[in-house]
N, C-alpha and C positions, 0 to 999 in steps of 0.2 A: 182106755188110754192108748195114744196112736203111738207105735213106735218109731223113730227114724232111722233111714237108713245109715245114716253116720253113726260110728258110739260116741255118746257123751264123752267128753274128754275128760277127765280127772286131775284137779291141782293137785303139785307135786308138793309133799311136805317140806323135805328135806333141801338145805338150803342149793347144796351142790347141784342137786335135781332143778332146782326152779332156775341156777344160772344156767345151766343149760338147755331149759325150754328157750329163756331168753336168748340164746347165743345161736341156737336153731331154727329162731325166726328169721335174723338177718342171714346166716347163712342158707336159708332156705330161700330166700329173695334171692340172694348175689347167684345161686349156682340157675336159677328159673331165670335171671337176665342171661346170666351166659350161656344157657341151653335154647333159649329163644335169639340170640344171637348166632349163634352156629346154625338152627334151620333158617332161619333169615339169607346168609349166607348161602348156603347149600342152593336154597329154591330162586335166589336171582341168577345163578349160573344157568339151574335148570329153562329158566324161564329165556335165557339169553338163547342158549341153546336150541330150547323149539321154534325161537323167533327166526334161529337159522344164522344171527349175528355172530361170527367166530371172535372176532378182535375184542367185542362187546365181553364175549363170554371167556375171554383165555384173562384177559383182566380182571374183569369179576374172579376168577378162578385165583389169581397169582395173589391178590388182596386176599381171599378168603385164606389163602391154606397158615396163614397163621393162626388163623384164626381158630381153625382146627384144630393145629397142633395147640395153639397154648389152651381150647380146654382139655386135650386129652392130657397134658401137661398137669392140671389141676386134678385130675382123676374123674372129673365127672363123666370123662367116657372113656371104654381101653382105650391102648393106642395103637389097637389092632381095629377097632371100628373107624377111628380117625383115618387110617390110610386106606381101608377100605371104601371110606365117601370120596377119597380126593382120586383112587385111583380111579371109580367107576366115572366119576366127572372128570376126570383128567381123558379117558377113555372117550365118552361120549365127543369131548372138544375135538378129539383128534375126526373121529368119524368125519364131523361136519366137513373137513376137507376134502373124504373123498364121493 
């Protein structure tokens, strides 16, 4: 008998318990779109950036940082990592000028 490397997952008896598998699927979707939105965001600056385009990348930048704040807003990330990505690309933008 092969084992895998996942554990078998277990139905949950208890009714509480099973609305919360169900309330855990959709919120497990919504926070994977908006954590794939935030590196979406992140990596067109970056990529603006190595292109060398400033105007390209401080735009991209000024549209993103909401974007940042409202997940760190929602919790799915501090909001000490959120200021952290926008100062170090805030940082790189400025570089490009000199």
């Amino acid at each position: 008998m092969a084992t895998s490397s996942k554990a078998k997952k277990r139905t949950v008896r208890l009714a509480s318990g099973r609305k919360r598998a169900r309330q855990d699927v959709k919120l497990n979707a919504h926070n994977s779109s908006l954590r794939s939105q935030f590196r979406t965001v992140v990596k067109n600056v970056q990529k603006a950036v190595v292109a060398g385009d400033k105007a390209k990348a401080a735009d991209l930048f000024k549209a993103g940082q909401s974007v940042i704040d409202s997940v760190a807003d929602k919790g799915l990330f501090h909001k000490n990592k959120a200021a952290r990505h926008k100062s170090r690309l805030s940082a790189k933008i400025k570089a490009l000028a000199a």
